[in-house]
N, C-alpha and C positions, 0 to 999 in steps of 0.2 A: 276421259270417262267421268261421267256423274259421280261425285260422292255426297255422303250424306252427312250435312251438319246442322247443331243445334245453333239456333237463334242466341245471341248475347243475353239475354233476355233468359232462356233458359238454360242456358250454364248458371247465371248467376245464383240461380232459383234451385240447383239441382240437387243439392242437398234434401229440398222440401218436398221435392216432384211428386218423390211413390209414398211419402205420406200424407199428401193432401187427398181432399176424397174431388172426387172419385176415382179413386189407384184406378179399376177395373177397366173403366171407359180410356185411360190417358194408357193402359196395356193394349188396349185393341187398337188407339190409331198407330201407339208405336210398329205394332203389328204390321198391318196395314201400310203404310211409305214404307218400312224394310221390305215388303213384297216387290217392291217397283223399284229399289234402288240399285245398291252394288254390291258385289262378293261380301265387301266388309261388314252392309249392313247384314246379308245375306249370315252370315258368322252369327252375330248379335240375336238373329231370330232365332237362330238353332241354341242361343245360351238361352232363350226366352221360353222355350219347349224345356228347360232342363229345369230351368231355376222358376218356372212357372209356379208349380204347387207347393215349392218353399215360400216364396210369396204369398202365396191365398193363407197358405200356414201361421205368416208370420200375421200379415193382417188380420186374422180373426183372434190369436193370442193378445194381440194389441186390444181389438175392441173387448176381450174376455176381462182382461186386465184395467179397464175404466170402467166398467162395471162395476169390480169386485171392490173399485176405490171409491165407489158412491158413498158407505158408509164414513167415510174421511171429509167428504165434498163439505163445504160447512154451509154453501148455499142449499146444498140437497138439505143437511138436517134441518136448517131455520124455516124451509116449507113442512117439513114435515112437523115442527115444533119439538126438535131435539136440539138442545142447548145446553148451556152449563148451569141452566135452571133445571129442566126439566128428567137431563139422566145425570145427576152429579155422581162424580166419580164417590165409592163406595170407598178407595183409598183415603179421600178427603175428609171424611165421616169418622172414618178412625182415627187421622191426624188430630181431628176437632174431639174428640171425645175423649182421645188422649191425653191431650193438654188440661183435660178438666179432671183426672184422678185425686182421689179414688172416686171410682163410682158406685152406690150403691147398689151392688149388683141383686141382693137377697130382697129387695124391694121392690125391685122393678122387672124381676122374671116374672111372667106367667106362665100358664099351661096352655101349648098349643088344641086350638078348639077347631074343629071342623067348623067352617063358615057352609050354611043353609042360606042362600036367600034368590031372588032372581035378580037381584041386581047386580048387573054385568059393573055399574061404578065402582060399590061395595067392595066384589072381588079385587079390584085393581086397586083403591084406597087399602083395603086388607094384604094385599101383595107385599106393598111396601112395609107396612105395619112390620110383618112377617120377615122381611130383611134386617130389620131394629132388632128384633130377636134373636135375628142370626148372628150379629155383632159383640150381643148380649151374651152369649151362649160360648161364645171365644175370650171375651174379656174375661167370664168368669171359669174360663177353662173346665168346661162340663160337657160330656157328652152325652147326658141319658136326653136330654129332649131332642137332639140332632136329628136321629133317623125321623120322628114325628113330626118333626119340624118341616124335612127335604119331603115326607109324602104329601104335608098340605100346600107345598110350594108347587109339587108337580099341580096338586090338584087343580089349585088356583089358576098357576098357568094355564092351562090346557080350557078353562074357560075364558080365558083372553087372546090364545091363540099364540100363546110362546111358547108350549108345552117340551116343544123337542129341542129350544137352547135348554132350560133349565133342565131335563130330564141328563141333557150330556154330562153337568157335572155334580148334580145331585149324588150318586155312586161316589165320586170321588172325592167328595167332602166330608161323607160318612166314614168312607173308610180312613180319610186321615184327624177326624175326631176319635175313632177307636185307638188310632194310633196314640194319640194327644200331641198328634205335632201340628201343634198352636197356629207357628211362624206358617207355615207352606198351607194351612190351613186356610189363613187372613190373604195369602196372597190368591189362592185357588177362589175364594168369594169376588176378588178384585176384576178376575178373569170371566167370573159368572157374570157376572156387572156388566162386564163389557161385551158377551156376547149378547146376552138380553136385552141391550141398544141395538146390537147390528138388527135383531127382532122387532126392536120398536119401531126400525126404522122401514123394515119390511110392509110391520102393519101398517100403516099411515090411516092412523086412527088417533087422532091430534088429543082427542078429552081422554082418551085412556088412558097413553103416556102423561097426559100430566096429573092426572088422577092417583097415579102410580107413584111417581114423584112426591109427591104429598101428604100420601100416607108412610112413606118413608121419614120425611121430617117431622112429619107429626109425633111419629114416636121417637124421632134420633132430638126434637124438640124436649119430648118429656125426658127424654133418657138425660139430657145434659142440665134441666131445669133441675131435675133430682140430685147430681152431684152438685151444683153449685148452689143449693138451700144444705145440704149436707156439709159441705165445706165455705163458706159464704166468704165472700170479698167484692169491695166494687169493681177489682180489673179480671177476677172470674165473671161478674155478671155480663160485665162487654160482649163476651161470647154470644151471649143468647140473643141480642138487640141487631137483628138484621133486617130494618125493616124494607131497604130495597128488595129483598129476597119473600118479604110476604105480601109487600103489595102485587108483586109480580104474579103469588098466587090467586089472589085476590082479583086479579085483573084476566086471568086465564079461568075463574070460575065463572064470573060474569059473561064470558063468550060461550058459555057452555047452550047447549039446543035449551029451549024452552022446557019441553018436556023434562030434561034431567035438572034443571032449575029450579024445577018446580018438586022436585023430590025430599022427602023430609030430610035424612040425611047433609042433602048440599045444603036444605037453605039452614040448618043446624050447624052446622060445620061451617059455612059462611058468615053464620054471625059469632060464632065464638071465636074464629081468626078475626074480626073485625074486634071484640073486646081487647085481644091480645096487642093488636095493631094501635090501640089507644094508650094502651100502657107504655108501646113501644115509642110512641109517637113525642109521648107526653117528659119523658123520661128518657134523661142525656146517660144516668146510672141507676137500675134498677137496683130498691132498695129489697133486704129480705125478705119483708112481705110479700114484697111482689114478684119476688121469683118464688115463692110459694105458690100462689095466686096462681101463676102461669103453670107451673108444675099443675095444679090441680084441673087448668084448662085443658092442658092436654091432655091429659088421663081420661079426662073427661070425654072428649074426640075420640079416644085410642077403643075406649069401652064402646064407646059408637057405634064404631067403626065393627069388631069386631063380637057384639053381640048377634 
């Protein structure tokens, strides 16, 4: 009597058979020759009718589960232009701004303002602004501006299209500034941060992520310029001289559409990162002047930005 066996060829392979694709079509010919063969394949059909739709089950968890890891893929983010430039970890911000205490925190808070304008850049350069603030607001262990803080963060959001990550932990950031618990506080923003990438990475909208990105540094620039004219040292000043990190911006503004190029804003904000960029350039240790200078550039930006 006929039996039925696999080719050397497909034994060796058989580990990988039902994960290759097309599983569905290499299911039907298996199908198909057990209809014509013997008892035993006849057996194997009848586990094929059992184990069928644990299969289809298993295979759609599979492709559910590469999906949800897109946010990981690092080729996905580098098209979308998500990088360790453009969402830097909000952890790192605080490590950096750490090592620069004390910070002048009574100098450098402001009052959360309502942003009016129709520029969709605006809001997203103000976004970030608005996360400086929030770092601010934890260093200086203060909670009256938080809840004002979290409504112009929704607001903002929601004109860029992230509205429902940041809405998730907005609630829970409030209530543990009422609490004053600091520590879970710093780590709960860390988590904000990182859902607001999975967002970024949804939008694939490449000038607003980095737009985003930028008014983040602009103000975590001013914030660290002011401790280290506050406290001055040459190996404090180190900190602030990255200029790999601003030509990068500088080079992600220049790709921007014509149209937003052409806006007062970018090209303001374009050439005042280019002042900065000389000083950096010029200068192996910035002296105190000039981290005053810079301190006053970005203030400069920050009022910009947020007039």
């Amino acid at each position: 009597m006929e039996t039925f066996r696999s080719s050397p060829k497909a034994s060796s392979e058989n580990a990988d058979w039902w994960t290759e694709e097309p599983w569905n079509n290499k299911l039907l010919v298996y199908w198909i020759v057990c209809s014509r063969r013997s008892a035993r394949c006849r057996r194997s059909r009848a586990f094929l009718i059992v184990s069928a739709p644990l299969i289809v089950l298993t295979a759609t968890l599979h492709a559910q589960n590469a999906s949800d890891d897109l946010s990981k893929d690092q080729d996905y983010r580098e098209e979308l232009g998500v990088n360790e430039f453009t969402a830097p970890s909000i952890e790192k911000l605080f490590n950096t701004l750490d090592s620069l205490k004390p910070i002048p925190v009574n100098t450098l808070v402001r009052p959360v303002t309502e942003l009016n304008t129709a520029e969709r850049s605006k809001y997203a350069l103000g976004f970030g602004v608005l996360i400086g603030d929030g770092f601010l607001d934890v260093e200086a262990e203060q909670n009256k501006d938080m809840e004002s803080l979290g409504r112009e963060l929704i607001r903002r959001a929601k004109v860029l299209g992230v509205e429902e990550r940041v809405s998730r932990h907005s609630r829970k950031l409030l209530d543990l500034a009422k609490q004053n618990n600091w520590e879970r506080l710093r780590k709960e923003l860390i988590v904000t941060q990182e859902d607001v990438e999975k967002a970024l990475l949804e939008l694939r909208d490449e000038p607003i992520v980095h737009l985003l990105s930028l008014g983040g540094w602009i103000r975590g620039l001013q914030i660290a310029a002011a401790s280290v004219a506050t406290d001055y040292s040459p190996e404090r000043a180190k900190t602030l001289r990255n200029l790999e990190l601003l030509d990068y911006y500088l080079d992600r503004l220049n790709t921007l559409s014509p149209r937003l190029k052409r806006s007062e804003i970018i090209q303001r904000i374009t050439a005042q990162l280019q002042t900065v960029r000389t000083t950096f350039k010029d200068n192996e240790v910035l002296s105190a002047p000039q981290v005053s200078s810079i301190q006053a550039t970005a203030t400069s930006m920050v009022d910009l930005i947020e007039k």
